[in-house]
C-alpha positions, 0 to 999 in steps of 0.5 A, a space after each residue: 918553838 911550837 911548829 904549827 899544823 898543817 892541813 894539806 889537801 890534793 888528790 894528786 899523791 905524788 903531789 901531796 906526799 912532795 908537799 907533806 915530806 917537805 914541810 916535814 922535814 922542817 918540823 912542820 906537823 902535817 895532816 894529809 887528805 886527798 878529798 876536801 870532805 874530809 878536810 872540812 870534817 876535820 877543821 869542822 870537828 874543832 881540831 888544832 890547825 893553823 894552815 890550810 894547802 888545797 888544790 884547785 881541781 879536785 873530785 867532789 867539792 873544788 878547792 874553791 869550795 873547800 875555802 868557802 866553807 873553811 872561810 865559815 868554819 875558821 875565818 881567820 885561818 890562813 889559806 893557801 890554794 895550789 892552781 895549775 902553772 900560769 892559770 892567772 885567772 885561776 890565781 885571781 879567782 883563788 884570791 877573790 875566793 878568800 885565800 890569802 896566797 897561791 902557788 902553781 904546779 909544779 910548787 917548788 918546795 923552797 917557795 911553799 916553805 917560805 909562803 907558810 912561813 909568811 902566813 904563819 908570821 900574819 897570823 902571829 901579828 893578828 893575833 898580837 894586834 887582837 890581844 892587844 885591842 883585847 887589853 885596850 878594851 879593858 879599864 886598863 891602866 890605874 887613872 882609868 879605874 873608876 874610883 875617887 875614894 881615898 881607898 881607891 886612890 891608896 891603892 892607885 898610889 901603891 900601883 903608880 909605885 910598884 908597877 916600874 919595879 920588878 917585883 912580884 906583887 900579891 893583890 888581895 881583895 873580894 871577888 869582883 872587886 878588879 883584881 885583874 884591872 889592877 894586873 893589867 894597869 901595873 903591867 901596862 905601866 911596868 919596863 914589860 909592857 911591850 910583853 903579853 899579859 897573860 891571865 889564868 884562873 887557877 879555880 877555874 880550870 880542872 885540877 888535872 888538866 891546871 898543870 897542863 895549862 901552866 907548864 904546856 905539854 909535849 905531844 902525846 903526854 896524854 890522851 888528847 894531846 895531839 900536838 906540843 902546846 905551850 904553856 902559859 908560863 912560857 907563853 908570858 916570857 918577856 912580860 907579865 904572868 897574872 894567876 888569879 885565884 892562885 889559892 886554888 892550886 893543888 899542893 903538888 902544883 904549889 911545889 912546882 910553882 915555887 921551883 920555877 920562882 927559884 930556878 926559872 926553868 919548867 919541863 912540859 908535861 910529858 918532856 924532859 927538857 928544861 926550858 927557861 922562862 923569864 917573867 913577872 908574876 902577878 897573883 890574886 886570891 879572895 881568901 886569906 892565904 895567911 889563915 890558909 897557911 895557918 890551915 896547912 893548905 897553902 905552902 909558907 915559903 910560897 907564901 912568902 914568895 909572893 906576898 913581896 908587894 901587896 896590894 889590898 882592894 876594898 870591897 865596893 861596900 867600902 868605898 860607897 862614895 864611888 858608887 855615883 861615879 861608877 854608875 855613871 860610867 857604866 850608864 854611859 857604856 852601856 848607852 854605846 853598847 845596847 844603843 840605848 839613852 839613858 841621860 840620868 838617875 834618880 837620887 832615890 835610886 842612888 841611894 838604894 845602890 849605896 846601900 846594899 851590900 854588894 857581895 859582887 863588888 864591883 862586877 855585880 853593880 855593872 851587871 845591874 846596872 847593865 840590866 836597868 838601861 835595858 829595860 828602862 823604858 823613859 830617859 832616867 834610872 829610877 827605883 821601878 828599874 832595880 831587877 826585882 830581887 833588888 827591890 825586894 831586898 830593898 835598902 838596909 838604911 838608905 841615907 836621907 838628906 840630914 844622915 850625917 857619919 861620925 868615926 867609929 870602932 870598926 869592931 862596932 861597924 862589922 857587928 852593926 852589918 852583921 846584925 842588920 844583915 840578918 835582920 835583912 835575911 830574916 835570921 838566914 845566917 847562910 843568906 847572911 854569910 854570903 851576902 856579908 862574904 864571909 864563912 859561916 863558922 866566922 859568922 857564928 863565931 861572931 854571933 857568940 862574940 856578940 852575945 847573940 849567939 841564938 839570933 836566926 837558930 831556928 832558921 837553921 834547924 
């Protein structure tokens, strides 16, 4: 188990060096300070601590002081004053300033252990109840997952199936399109639930400081690390792990990754024990791992690993009947959040939001629409609302009243969005990939396959 960090502040050394010798010696990481200046420029310069032990009576600032601005600089720390034995009113006044318990000198070392520990228990359970309100606040849980195409309701089905299993499930789709939504609801509905969700985006951190983050490291595995930090495979013991973007991962760290699937044991960075872990791996990516271990980029029996259960997530340009619905919702959470009231949107509006493309999927719709109830300026959404790079891409073939849709080869739909995509871009095919979400070189190929293989090459030159 992680021991917490103690800041521990009295200008008595006696005093202090009892204190710090007998948080030691129960594996307590102690900081001694015999001035609250320097504390405050400690706790101010962002370093890990998790509670504060100041006395009262001290030279410069006061104990009283020291909490005021620990109370600014971390509000949720826990805080526990030291005040001079029976002075009742000093223990009140400790209490009204902010800390959270008090002790009288001389503080018997037993009843100081037990009071950290008591602070240390709250903080565990705050932190729990705000990862918890956290996840509550997310479109958790599939039937809360805006989506009424026969697409979407495919992969709640495959949701409502897998989530009570164990299995480790693979969820493929575009970017933005709810990849971590579908995580949260199959832990939500999975026999972990009671467990942490724990969520890491393996694009977006550095590669040399991924490993860290995953395994967690011991102290003084390397510059920086001033303090054992749990990783967040073994932060997810007893629930779910969910790695986004798992494609991103070094080859190196695959091979890793892969020994903990088989063995269930990791050794921290800079450490040599081995520590078991029991969790459920949920993984995303938004590129095919099958081309990417074609490539020699992506290990195969990792692969093969994770693809038990897949899950693919259509992008929004495919499932365009539920646009209206997202719209709405969206209309309606962001009346709440921006205080604004929006009460309609236009049809023609409507019908320009189908149309696009959407290489953000879901996430840049909301983003728009976001955008439009800010600065709508009457009670209804209307086309003089779209942010303006919008309205200068305007509709690629916004449906009227009598468009009617047949069935049709989905080798013919892709090039007829390829080809309007570039009539759209002006024959930009780097604008034209990106939109369409897809590789340049796949675009050209394409072009070739079409005969049009001369469609937009001036502008390429």
């Amino acid at each position: 188990m992680t021991k917490a960090r103690l800041v521990l502040v009295d200008d008595d050394d006696g005093s202090r060096a009892a204190m710090a010798t007998g948080l030691r010696r129960v594996g307590y990481e102690v900081v001694e300070f015999d001035a609250g200046e320097a504390a405050l420029t400690l706790l101010a310069s962002g370093e890990p601590a998790d509670v504060l032990i100041t006395d009262v009576r001290m030279p410069g600032i006061d104990g009283y002081e020291v909490v005021r601005r620990v109370r600014s600089l971390r509000p949720g720390m826990a805080v526990l004053m030291v005040t001079a034995f029976g002075d009742v009113d000093g223990a009140v006044q400790a209490l009204q300033g902010g800390a959270d318990d008090y002790l009288t000198k001389p503080v018997n070392l037993l009843e100081l252990r037990k009071r950290v520990d008591l602070q240390l228990e709250r903080n565990s359970l705050t932190r729990d109840k705000r990862e918890l309100q956290d996840r509550l606040e997310k479109l958790v849980g599939f039937e809360n997952i805006i989506g009424r195409s026969e697409a979407m309701q495919q992969v709640f089905e495959r949701v409502r199936v897998v989530a009570p299993a164990p299995s480790t499930v693979l969820i493929v789709g575009e970017s933005g399109s709810g990849k971590e939504l579908i995580a949260n609801a199959i832990h939500e509905h999975s026999q972990r639930s009671a467990g942490r969700f724990v969520a890491l985006n393996c694009g977006a951190i550095p590669g040399e400081i991924l490993e860290a983050e995953l395994f967690g490291h011991e102290r003084g595995a390397f510059t920086g690390a001033h303090q054992r930090r749990v990783g967040k495979l073994e932060a997810a013991s007893g629930g779910t792990l969910f790695l986004d973007e798992i494609s991103e991962l070094s080859a190196d760290l695959q091979v890793k990754l892969l020994r903990v699937l088989e063995e269930r044991t990791i050794v921290r960075v800079g450490g040599n024990d081995e520590i078991p872990v029991d969790f459920r791996l949920l993984a995303a990516t938004n590129r095919d791992l099958e081309g990417e271990v074609a490539a020699g980029r992506f290990r195969r029996d990792l692969y093969y690993r994770l693809k038990v259960v897949t899950i693919a997530l259509p992008p929004l340009r495919r499932r365009v009947e539920d646009i209206p619905i997202l719209v709405g919702h969206f209309v309606e959470r962001f009346n709440r959040d921006l205080g604004r009231h929006v009460r309609g949107v236009a049809p023609q509006l409507l019908a320009v939001l189908r149309s696009q493309p959407w290489p953000g999927n879901v996430r840049e719709l909301r983003n728009v629409v976001e955008n439009m109830v800010l600065f709508c300026r009457g009670d209804e959404l209307t086309l003089g609302d779209l942010p303006p790079e919008y309205r200068e891409l305007g509709p690629l073939d916004a449906p009227g009243p009598a468009d009617k849709w047949a069935p049709r080869p989905m080798a013919e739909i892709e090039k007829e969005a390829i080809l309007k995509t570039l009539e759209l871009t002006k024959g930009h095919r780097a604008k034209a990939a990106q939109l369409l979400d897809i590789g340049l070189r796949t675009l050209q190929r394409k072009l070739k396959e079409y005969g049009a293989a001369s469609v937009g090459e001036d502008d390429e030159r």
